[in-house]
ZAMARGU-4260 file (C-alpha; in steps of 0.2 Angstrom, whole numbers, plus 5000, padded with zeros to 4 digits):
<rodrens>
0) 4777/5050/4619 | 4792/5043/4627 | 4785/5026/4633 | 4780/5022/4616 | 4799/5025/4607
5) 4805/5007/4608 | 4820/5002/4620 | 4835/5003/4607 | 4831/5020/4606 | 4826/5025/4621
10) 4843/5016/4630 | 4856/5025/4622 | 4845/5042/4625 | 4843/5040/4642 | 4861/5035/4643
15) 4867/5052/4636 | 4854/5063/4644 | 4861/5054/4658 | 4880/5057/4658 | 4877/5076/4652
20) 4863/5078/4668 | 4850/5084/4657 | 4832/5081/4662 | 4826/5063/4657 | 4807/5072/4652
25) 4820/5078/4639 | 4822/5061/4630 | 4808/5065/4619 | 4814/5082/4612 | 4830/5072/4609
30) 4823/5057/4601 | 4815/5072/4587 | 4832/5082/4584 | 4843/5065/4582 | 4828/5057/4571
35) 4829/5075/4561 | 4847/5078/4562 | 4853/5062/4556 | 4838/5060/4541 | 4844/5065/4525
40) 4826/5062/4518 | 4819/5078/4530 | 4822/5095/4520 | 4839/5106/4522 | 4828/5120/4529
45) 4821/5108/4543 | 4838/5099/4547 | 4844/5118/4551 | 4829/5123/4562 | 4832/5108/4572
50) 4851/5112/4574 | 4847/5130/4579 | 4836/5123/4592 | 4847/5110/4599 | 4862/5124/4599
55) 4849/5136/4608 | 4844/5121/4620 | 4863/5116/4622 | 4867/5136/4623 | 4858/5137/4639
60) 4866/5122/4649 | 4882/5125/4643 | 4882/5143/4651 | 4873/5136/4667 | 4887/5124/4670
65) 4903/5136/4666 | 4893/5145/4681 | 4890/5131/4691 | 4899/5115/4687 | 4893/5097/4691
70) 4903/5080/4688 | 4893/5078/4673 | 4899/5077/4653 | 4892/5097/4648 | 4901/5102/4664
75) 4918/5093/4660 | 4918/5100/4640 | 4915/5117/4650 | 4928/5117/4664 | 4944/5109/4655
80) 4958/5117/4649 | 4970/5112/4636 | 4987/5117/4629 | 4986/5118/4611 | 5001/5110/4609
85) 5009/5090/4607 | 5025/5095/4620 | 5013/5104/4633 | 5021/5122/4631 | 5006/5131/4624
90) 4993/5143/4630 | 4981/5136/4642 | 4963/5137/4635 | 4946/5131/4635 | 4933/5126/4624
95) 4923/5137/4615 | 4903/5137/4618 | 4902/5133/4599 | 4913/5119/4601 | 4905/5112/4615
100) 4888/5113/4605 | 4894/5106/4589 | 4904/5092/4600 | 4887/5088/4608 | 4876/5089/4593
105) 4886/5078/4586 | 4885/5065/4600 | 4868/5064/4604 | 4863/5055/4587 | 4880/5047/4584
110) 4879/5038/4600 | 4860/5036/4598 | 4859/5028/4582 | 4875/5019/4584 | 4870/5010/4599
115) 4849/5009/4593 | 4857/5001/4576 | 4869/4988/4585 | 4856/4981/4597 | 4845/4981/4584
120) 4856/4972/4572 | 4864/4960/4586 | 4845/4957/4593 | 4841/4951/4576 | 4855/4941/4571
125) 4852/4930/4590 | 4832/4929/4585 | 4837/4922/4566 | 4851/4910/4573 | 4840/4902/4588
130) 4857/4891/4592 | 4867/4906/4594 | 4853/4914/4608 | 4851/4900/4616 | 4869/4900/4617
135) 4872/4916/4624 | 4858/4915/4637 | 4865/4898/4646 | 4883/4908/4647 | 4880/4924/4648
140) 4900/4926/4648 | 4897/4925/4627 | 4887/4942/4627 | 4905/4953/4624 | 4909/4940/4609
145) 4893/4941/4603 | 4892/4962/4604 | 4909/4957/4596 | 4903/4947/4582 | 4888/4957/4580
150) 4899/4973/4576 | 4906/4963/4563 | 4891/4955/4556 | 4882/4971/4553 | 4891/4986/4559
155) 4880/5000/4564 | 4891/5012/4551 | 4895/5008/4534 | 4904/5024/4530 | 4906/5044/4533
160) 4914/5055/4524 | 4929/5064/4531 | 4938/5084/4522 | 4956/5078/4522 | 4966/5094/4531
165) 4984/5090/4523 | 4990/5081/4506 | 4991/5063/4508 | 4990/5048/4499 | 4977/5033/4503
170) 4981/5015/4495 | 4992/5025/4483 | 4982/5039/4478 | 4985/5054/4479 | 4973/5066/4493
175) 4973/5086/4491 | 4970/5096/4507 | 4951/5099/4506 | 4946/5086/4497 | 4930/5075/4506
180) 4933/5057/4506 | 4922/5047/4506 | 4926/5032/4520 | 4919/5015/4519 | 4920/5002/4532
</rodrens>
């Protein structure tokens, strides 16, 4: 139940659920697909049903807002339009569906488990440095140093892996097209 998921979690969720208008009864069901989609532990075969449900979930909003657009994130990844070009001069165009799906599948448990692994990680940085808390709660203008430092104490990410789309070099070796690097932070 969603008063039981713990605040880190549950803020970042709300957040999002928030910005793309969803229903906040939702949070729940959003908790479970980020929780599977992100898991590496849970089977293949699992990770996909969830996908395939979030994408059938997303499916429906997406083709709700293309008909009746709001202010809201799903709305705006629905209504833009683009040129395809750096100068300006190409055809104008919209997102697809699928990329507004894969776009937003992405984001709920990026931005989740980001922000849930931050506060986690700043919040237990302040409670094992009792000088540093006590420090930030007298002057509460140290909270963006101390999100700042926190970053940089125990970032939320350590790596992701990334398929490099042209030759390149990195620290002077040399990266075919389609290779997957593998980025460390």
């Amino acid at each position: 139940v969603v008063e039981h998921l713990d605040f880190a979690i549950q803020y970042p969720l709300r957040v999002l659920v928030a910005a793309c208008e969803l229903p906040q009864g939702d949070v729940e069901m959003f908790y479970h697909w980020a929780a599977h989609l992100t898991n590496v532990g849970i089977p293949e075969e699992t990770r996909q049903k969830v996908a395939k449900d979030f994408g059938e979930y997303l499916q429906k909003v997406i083709t709700e807002r293309r008909e009746n657009p709001g202010k809201d994130l799903v709305s705006l990844l629905a209504t833009v339009k683009f040129r395809d070009s750096g100068d300006g001069a190409g055809t104008e165009q919209r997102l697809t569906d699928e990329e507004i799906v894969s776009f937003l599948r992405l984001l709920l448990p990026a931005g989740a488990q980001t922000t849930y692994r931050t506060l986690c990680n700043l919040m237990l940085g302040l409670l094992t440095h009792p000088d540093q808390l006590k420090a930030v709660y007298d002057d509460r203008s140290l909270i963006p140093q101390a999100i700042e430092e926190g970053l940089r104490w125990e970032p939320p990410l350590l790596g992701f892996g990334r398929e490099a789309t042209v030759d390149t070099e990195i620290g002077g070796v040399p990266i075919a097209a389609g290779t997957m690097v593998n980025l460390v932070i």
